[in-house]
N, C-alpha and C positions, 0 to 999 in steps of 0.2 A: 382664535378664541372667541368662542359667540359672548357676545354681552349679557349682564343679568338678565337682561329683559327678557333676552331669545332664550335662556339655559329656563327662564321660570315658567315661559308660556311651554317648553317640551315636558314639562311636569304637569301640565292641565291646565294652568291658571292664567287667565287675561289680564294682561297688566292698561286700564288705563289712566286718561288724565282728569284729575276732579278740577275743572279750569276750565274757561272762558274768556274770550277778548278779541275784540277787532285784531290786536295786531298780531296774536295768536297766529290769526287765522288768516290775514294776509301778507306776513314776513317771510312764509313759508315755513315756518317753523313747526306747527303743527304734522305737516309734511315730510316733513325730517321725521319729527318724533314716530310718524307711523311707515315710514322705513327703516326704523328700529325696532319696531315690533310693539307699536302703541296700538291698540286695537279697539279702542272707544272713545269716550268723552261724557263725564257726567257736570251737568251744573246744579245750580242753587239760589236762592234769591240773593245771598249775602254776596256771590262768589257775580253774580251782574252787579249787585249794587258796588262795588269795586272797581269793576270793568268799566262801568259806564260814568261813576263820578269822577274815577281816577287819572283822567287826561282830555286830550283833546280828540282825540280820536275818533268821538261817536258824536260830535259836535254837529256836522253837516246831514247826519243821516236825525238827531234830537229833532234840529231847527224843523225838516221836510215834518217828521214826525207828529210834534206838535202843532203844527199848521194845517196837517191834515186832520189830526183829531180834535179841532176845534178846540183846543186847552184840555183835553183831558188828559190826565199822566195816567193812567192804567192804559187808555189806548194808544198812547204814546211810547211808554213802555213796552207792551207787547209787538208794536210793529218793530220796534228797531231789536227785540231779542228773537221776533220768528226770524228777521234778517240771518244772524248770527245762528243760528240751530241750523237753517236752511244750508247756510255752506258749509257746517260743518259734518252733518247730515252727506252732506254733495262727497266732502273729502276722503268721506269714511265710507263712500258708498262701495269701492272697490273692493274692502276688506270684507263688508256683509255679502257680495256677490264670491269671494272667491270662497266663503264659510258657508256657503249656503243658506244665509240668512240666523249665522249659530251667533257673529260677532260685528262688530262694525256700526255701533247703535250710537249714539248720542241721544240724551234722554233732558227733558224742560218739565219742572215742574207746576205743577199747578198751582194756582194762587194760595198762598199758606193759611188764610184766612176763611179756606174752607172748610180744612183740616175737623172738623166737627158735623160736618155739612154731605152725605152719601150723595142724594141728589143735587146739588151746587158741585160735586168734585168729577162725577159722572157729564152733566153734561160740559163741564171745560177742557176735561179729556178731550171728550169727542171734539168740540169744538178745534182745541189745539191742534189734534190727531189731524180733520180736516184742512187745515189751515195750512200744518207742515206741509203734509203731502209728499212726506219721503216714507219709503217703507222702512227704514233704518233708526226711524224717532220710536223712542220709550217715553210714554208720561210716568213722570214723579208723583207718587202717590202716598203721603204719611202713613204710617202705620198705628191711626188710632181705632176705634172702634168703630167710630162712621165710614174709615176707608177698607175695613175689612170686605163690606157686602160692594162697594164701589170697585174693587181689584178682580171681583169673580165675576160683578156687569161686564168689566169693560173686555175680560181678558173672552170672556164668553161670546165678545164680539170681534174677536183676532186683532185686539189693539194690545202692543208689547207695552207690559209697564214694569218702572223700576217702583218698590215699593222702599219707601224712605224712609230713616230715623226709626228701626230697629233699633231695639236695647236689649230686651229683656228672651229669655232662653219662652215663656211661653207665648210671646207674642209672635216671635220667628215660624212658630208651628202653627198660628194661625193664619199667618200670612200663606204656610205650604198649602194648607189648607183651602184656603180661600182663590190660590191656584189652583188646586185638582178638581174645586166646583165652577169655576171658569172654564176650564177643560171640557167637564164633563157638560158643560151649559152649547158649548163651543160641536161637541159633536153632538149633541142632542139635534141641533140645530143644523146637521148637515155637512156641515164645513170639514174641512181636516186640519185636523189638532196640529199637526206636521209643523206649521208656519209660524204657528205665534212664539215667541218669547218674554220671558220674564226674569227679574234679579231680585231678592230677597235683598236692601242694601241693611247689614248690619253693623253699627257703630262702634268703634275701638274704642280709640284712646281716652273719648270723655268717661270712659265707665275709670280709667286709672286715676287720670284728673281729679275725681269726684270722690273716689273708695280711697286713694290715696289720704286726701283733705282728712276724710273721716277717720284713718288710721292714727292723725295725729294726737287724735285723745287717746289713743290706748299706747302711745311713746314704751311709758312706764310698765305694758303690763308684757313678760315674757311671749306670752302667747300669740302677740305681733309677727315677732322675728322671724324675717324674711319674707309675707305678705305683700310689700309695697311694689308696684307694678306688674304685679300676675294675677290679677282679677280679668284684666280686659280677653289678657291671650285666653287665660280659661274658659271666661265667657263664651268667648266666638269658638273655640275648641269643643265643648258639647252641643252648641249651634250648630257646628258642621255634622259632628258624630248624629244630631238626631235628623240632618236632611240625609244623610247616607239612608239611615234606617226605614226614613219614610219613602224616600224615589227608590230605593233598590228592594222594598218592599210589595207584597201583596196588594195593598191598597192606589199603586199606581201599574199595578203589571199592566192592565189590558192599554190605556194609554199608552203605557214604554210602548207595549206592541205595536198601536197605530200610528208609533212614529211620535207622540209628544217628547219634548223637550221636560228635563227636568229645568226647576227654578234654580238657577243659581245661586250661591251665597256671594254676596259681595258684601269685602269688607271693607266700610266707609270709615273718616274719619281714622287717616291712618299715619298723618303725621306726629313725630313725640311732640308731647307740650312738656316733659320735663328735660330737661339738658345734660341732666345724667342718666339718661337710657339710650342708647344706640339710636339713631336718627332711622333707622330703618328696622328699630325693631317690630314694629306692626306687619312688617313685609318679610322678613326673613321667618318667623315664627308661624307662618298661616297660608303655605305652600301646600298646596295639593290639587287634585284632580275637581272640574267643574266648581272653578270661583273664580272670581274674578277680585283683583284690589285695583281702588280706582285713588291715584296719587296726587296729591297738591304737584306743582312745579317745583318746590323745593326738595320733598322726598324723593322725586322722580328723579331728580338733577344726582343725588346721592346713587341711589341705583344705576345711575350710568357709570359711577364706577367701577372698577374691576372686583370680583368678589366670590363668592361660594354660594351656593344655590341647593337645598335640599328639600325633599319633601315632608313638613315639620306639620301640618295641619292636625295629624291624626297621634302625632308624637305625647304620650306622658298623660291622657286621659283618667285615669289613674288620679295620679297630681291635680289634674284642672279639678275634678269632684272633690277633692280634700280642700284645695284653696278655697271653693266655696263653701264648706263647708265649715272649715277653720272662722273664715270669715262672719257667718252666722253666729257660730260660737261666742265669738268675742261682742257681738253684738249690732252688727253692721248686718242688715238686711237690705241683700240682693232686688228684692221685688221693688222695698224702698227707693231703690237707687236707682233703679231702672224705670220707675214710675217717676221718679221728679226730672232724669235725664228726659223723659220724654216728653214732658209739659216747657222745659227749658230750652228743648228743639225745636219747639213748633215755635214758643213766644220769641226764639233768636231770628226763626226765618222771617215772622211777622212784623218782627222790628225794625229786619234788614227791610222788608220789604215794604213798608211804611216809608224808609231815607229812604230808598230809590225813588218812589214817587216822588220824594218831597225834590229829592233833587234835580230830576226831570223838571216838575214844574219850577222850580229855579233858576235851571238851564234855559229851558226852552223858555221862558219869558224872556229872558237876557237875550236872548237870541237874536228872537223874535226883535225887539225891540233895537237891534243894533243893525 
């Protein structure tokens, strides 16, 4: 009996892990996970600032850290997280060599604090891109309106990015978008499209979190009833329905031809935060062909048990348009929700990424001084 993992990736979809850590990644346990059929690794600022305040672990590699960047905690910070990309980049190298370069990616975002910023996100790409020096690194690139023309620089230069904190069903198609003028920058330029890769990451569960909250004022009105928890799946259900339309379309034929890659959907942000919905409902629900879900360790942990596996991405379309729909009706605009979820992701990474500095410099003085 093949495991979830292995029944979901023979339906299309790459299952990885949204997680980072020293011990991750020296217990072997990583390793394990991607001889079960783990086939990436995404991080985040919030998801190092955890890693790195939350033990002792990164203590000895802080101290060098610090000492060499003269007290700055941003250069301190990025040396000890290229460390961590770099081997995990290394771990995953055999999966991108046996996919031809289709999976195997571990992706670091760029400073959240750009997030506004096209040229400041453009050159730390690059910068980053250089730094790794693995062909298997994707930069994290927000999906605001400064990283739209920053996702068609960078990809126009055969640098794979993950673009991040997707919400909203029109933003998604800017981002496809803003890959096929990457592409087309990409062969203009000589090179062959063939190589580069990219992932559209779009966000689950905060869209139920959120539409849920606001469900609670219409308790009382009939037109509620049954609502609560089927915004997100519907969300990412026309998200997927409109990347089919646009890569299996006209507008990318002659690319398919020379061998581009379509942008995959990845669905982020897919662990439940209520306790009465299936712990894997963001995963059983959004199965299909060219996606990826990238899982906490706790989700993940739940998928390793025994289970049924079907392909549900494309299922009830139908349904997903009415929930949104209903939705609007009663009062509850989608555009709303998907515009404040995404001023609320950029302000969580920047917060997170704020206490990591501070804790670095923390750290490494303590260190230092002991």
């Amino acid at each position: 009996m093949h495991s979830r993992i292995r029944q979901i990736q023979q339906l299309g979809q790459a299952v990885w892990i949204d997680f980072i850590s020293r011990e991750l990644l020296r217990s072997g346990r990583l390793d394990q996970l991607i001889a079960e059929g783990v086939t990436g690794m995404t991080s985040n600022p919030t998801i190092f600032q955890k890693a790195i305040a939350g033990g002792r672990e990164y203590d000895e590699d802080v101290r060098a850290a610090w000492r060499d960047s003269s007290g700055d905690p941003y250069t301190a910070y990025e040396s000890v997280a290229v460390c961590d990309i770099c081997d995990a980049a290394d771990a995953l190298r055999p999966v991108f060599d046996a996919t031809q370069g289709r999976d195997g990616f571990v992706s670091m975002e760029v400073n959240p604090k750009l997030a506004d910023d096209t040229a400041g996100t453009i050159a730390e790409a690059r910068r980053l891109h250089g730094r790794v020096a693995r062909p298997n690194l994707m930069i994290k690139v927000p999906a605001t309106s400064a990283g739209l023309p920053a996702i068609a620089t960078l990809i126009g230069e055969g640098i794979h990015v993950n673009v991040t904190l997707i919400f909203s069903l029109s933003m998604h198609e800017a981002v496809m978008r803003s890959y096929i003028d990457g592409l087309r920058r990409l062969q203009r330029s000589g090179k062959p499209v063939a190589g580069v890769a990219s992932v559209a990451s779009f966000f689950i569960s905060r869209v139920d979190s959120l539409v849920d909250k606001l469900l609670e004022a219409y308790r009382e009105d009939p037109r509620s009833a049954g609502l609560a928890g089927k915004a997100a799946v519907a969300n990412a259900r026309l998200a997927y329905a409109r990347f089919r339309e646009i890569f299996g379309g006209s507008e990318f034929a002659d690319l398919r031809a020379a061998g581009a890659r379509v942008q995959r959907p990845l669905w982020a942000s897919t662990s439940t935060k209520n306790p009465a919905y299936s712990p894997t409902l963001y995963v059983d629900t959004l199965i299909g062909p060219h996606t990826v879900n990238t899982l906490p360790p706790a989700t993940l942990e739940e998928l390793r048990k025994p289970g049924v596996v079907a392909q549900t991405v494309e299922q009830n379309l139908d349904e997903a348009r009415t929930v949104l729909a209903r939705l609007q009706a009663l009062g509850i605009d989608m555009t709303a929700v998907t515009d404040r979820l995404l001023a609320e992701g950029v302000k969580l990474f920047v917060d997170s990424f704020d206490e990591l500095l501070a804790d670095i410099e923390r750290k490494g003085a303590a260190l230092a001084r002991a």
